[in-house]
PAPASE-239767 format. One record per residue: residue number from 1; residue in three letters; x, y, z of N, C-alpha, C, O in turn. Coordinates in steps of 0.1 Angstrom, whole numbers. Layout:
BEGIN
{rec NUM 'ala' {X Y Z} {X Y Z} {X Y Z} {X Y Z}},
...
//
This chain:
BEGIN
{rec 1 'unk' {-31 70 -1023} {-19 77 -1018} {-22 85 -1006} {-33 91 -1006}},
{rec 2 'unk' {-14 85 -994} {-15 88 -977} {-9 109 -985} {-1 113 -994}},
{rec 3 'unk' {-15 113 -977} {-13 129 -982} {-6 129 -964} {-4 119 -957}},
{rec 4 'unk' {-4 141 -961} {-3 147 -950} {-5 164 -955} {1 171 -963}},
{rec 5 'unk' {-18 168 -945} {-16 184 -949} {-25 187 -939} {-27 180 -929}},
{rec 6 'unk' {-33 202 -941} {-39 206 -928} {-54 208 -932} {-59 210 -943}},
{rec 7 'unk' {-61 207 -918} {-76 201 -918} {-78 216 -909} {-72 217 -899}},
{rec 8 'unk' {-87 228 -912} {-87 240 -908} {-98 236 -898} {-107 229 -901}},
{rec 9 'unk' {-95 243 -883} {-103 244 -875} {-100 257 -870} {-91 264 -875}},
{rec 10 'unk' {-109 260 -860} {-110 273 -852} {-125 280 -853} {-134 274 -858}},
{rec 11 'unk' {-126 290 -850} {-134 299 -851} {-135 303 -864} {-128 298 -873}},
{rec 12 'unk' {-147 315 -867} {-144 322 -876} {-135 338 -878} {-139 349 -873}},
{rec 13 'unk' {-129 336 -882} {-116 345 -885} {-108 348 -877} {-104 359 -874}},
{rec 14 'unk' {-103 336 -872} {-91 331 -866} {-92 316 -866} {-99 308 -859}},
{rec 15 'unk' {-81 312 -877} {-80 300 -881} {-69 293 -872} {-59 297 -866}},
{rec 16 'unk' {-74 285 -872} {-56 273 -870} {-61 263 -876} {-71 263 -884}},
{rec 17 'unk' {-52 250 -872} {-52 238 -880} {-45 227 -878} {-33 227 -873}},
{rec 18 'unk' {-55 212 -881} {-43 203 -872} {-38 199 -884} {-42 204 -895}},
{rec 19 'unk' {-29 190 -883} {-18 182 -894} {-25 167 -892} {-26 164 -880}},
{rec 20 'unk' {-28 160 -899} {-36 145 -903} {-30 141 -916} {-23 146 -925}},
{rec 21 'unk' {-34 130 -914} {-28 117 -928} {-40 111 -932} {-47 105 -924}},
{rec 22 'unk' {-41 111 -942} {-50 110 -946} {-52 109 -963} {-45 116 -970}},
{rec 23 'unk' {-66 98 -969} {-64 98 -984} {-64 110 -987} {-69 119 -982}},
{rec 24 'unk' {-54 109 -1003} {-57 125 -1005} {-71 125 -1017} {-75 135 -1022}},
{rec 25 'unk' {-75 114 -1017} {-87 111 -1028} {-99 121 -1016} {-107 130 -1019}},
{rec 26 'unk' {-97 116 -1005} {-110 118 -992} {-105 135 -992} {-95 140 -997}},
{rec 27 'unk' {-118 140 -986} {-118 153 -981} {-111 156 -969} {-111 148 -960}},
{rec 28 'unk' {-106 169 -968} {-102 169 -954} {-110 169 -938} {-107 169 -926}},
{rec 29 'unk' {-122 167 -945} {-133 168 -928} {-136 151 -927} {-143 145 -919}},
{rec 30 'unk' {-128 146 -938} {-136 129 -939} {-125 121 -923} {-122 128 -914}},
{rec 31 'unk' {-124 107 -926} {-114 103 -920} {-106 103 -916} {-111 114 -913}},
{rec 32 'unk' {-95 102 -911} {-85 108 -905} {-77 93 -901} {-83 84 -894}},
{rec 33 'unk' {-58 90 -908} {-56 80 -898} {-51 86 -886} {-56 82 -875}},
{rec 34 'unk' {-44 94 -886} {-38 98 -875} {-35 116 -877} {-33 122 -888}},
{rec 35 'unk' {-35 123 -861} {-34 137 -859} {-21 135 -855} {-16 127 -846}},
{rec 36 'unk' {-14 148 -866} {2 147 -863} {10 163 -860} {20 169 -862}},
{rec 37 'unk' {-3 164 -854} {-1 179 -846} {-9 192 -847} {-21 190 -851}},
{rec 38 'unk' {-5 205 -844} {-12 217 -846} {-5 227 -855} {7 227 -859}},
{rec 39 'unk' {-14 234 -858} {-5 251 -862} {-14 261 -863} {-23 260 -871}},
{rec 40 'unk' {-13 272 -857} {-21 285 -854} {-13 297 -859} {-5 302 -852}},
{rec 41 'unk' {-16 300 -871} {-9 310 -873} {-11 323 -869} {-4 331 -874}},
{rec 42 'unk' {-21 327 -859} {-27 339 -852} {-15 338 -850} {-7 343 -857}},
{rec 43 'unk' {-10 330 -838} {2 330 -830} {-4 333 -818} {3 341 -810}},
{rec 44 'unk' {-17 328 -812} {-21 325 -798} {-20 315 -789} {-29 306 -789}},
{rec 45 'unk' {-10 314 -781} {-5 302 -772} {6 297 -780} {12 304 -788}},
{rec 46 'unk' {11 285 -780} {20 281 -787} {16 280 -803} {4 280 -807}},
{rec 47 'unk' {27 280 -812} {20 284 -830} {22 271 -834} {11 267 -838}},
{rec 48 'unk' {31 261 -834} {36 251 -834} {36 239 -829} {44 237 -820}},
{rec 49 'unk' {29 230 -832} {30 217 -823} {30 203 -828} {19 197 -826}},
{rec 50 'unk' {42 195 -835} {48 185 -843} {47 174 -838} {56 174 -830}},
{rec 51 'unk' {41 161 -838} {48 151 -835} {57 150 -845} {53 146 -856}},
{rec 52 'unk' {72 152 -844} {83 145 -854} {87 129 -854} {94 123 -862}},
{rec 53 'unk' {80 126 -845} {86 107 -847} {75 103 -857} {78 94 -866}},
{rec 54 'unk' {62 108 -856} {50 99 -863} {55 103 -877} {56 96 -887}},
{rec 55 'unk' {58 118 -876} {56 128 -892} {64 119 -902} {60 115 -913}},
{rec 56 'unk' {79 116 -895} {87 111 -899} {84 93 -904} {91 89 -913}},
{rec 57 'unk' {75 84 -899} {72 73 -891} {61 74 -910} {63 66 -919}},
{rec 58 'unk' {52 82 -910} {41 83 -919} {52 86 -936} {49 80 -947}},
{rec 59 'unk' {63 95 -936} {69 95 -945} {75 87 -948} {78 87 -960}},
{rec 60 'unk' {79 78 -940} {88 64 -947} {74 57 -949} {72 68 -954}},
{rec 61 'unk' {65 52 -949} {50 50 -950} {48 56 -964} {36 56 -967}},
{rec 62 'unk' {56 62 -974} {51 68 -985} {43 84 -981} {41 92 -991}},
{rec 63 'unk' {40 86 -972} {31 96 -972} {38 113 -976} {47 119 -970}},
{rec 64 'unk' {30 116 -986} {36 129 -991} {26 141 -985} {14 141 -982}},
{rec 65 'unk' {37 151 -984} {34 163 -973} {29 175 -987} {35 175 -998}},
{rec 66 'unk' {19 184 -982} {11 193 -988} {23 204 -991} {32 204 -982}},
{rec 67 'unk' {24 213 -1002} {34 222 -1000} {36 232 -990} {47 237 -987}},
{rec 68 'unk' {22 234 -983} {20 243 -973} {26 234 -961} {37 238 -956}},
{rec 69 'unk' {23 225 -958} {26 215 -949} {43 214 -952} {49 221 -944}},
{rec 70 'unk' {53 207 -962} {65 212 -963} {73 223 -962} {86 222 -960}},
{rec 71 'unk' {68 234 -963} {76 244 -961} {75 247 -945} {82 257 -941}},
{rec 72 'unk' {67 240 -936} {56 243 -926} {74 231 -915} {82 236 -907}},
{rec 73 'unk' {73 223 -918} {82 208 -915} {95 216 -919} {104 214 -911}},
{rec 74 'unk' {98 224 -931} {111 227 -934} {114 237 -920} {124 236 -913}},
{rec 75 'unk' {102 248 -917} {106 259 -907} {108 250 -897} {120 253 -894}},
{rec 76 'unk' {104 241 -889} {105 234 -876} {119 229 -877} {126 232 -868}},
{rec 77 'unk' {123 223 -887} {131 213 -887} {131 198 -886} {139 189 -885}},
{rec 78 'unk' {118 197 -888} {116 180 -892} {122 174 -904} {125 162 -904}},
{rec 79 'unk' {125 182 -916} {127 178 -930} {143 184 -931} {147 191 -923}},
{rec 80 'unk' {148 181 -940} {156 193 -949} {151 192 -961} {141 186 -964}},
{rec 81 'unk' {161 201 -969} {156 205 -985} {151 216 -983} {151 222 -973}},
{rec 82 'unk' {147 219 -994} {144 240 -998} {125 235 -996} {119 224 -996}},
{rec 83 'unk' {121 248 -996} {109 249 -1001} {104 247 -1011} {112 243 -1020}},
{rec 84 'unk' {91 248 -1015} {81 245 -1023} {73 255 -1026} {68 261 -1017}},
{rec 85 'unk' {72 259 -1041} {61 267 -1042} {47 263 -1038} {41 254 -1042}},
{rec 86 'unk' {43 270 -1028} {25 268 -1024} {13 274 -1033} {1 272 -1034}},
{rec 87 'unk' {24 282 -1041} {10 289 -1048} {12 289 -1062} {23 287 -1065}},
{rec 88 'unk' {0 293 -1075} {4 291 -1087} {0 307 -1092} {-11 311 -1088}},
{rec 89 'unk' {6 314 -1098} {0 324 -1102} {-6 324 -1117} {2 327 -1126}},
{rec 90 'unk' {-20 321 -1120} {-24 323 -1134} {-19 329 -1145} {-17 341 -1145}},
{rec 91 'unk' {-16 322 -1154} {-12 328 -1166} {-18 341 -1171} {-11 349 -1177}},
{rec 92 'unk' {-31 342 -1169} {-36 354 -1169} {-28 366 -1168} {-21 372 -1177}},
{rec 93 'unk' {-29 367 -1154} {-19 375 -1143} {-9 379 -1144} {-5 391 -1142}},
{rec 94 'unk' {-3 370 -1148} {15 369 -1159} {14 380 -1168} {20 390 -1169}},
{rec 95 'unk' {5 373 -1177} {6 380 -1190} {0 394 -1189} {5 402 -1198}},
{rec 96 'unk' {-10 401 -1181} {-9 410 -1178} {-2 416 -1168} {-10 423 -1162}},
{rec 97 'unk' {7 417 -1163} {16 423 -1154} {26 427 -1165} {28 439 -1168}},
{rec 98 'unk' {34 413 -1173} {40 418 -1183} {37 428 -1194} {47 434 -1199}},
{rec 99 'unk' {23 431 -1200} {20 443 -1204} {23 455 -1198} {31 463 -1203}},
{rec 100 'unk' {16 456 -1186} {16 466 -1176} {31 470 -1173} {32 480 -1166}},
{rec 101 'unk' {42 463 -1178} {58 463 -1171} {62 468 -1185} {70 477 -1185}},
{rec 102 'unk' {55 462 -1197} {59 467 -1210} {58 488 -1210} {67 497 -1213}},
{rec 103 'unk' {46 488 -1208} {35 502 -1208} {47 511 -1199} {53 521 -1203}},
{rec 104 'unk' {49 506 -1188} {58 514 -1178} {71 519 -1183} {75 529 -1179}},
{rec 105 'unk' {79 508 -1195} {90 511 -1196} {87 520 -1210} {93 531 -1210}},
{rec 106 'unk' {81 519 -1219} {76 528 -1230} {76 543 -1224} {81 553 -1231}},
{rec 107 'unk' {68 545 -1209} {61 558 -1206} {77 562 -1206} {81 572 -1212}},
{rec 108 'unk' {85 553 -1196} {97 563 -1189} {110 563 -1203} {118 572 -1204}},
{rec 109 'unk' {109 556 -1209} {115 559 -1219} {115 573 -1230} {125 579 -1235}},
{rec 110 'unk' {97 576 -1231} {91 584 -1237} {101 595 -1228} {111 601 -1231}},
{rec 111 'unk' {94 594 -1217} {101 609 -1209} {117 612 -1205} {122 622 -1202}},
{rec 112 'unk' {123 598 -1206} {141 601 -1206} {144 606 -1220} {155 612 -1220}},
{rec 113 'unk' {137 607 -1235} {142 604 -1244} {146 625 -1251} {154 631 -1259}},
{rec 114 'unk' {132 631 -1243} {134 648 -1246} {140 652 -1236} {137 664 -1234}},
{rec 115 'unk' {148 648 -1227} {155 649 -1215} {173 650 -1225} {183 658 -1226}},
{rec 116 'unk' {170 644 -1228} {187 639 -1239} {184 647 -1249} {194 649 -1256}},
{rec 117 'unk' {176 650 -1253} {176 661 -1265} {178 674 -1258} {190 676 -1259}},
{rec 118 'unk' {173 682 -1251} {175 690 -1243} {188 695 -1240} {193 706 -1240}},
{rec 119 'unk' {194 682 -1235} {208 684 -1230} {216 685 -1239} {225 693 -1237}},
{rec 120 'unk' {216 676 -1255} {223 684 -1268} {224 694 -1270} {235 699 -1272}},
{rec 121 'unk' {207 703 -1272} {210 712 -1272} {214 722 -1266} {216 733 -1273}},
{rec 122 'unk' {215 721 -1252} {226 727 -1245} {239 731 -1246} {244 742 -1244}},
{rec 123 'unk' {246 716 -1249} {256 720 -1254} {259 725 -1267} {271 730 -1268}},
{rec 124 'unk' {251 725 -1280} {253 727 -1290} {257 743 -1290} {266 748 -1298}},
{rec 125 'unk' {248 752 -1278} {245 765 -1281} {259 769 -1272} {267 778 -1272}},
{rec 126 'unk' {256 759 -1266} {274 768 -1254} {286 762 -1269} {292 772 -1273}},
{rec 127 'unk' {287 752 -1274} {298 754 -1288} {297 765 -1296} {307 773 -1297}},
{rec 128 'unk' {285 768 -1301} {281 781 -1312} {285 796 -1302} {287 807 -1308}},
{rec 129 'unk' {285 794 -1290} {287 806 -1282} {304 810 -1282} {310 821 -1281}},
{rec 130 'unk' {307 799 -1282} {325 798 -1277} {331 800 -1289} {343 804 -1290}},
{rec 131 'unk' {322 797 -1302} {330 798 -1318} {327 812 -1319} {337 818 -1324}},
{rec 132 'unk' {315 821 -1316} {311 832 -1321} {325 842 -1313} {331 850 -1319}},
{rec 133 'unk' {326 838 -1298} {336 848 -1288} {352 847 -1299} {358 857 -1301}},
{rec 134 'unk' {356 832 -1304} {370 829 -1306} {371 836 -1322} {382 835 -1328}},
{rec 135 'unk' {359 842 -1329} {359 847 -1344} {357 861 -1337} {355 868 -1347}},
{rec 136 'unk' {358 867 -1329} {355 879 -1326} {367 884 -1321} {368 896 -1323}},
{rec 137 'unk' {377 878 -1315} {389 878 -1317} {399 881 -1318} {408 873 -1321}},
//
């Protein structure tokens, strides 16, 4: 199966990257059939650089685009359609965040909950005050 996605070049710590087709079995430093452009996301000199005839030319060719690469084709305008999630976040992660969201709503609950008692008895004592004035009378 022909992939299309990005082969990282540059320096170190300042990346870019060209766009190639290529097995997706092979590594990205392996073979290469064809370079179908740039992308630099520093944003030094141009960020952007597509061939759209090949991109297009490789996708009727079967060749499926990397999610990073798709959402990459969506911003240009080579493709339409929505994006793609690029990333997965561990179940792990999940399930502790939802703890941590659980814990959050318990604390503020805890402290809204003698907030409303308070305020009862506020008004309880202003009723008992207004009964004591209207028996006095």
């Amino acid at each position: 199966m022909l992939a299309i996605r990005l082969r990282r070049i540059g320096k170190k710590s300042q990346p870019s990257y060209r766009l190639i087709v290529s097995e997706k079995s092979k590594a990205t430093n392996s073979d290469v059939l064809e370079f179908l452009g740039h992308y630099n996301p520093a944003g030094l000199g141009k960020p952007v650089s597509l061939k759209k005839e090949r991109i297009l030319h490789w996708m009727s060719k079967g060749a499926q685009p990397s999610a990073t690469v798709h959402n990459l084709l969506l911003r240009e305008g080579v493709i339409e359609g929505s994006k793609v999630k690029s990333f997965h976040i561990p179940t792990k992660i999940k399930l502790k965040k939802a703890e941590n969201n659980k814990k959050k709503e318990e604390e503020i609950q805890k402290t809204e909950e003698p907030k409303i008692e308070e305020s009862k008895v506020s008004v309880d004592e202003n009723k008992d005050v207004e009964n004591k004035e209207e028996a006095s009378v």
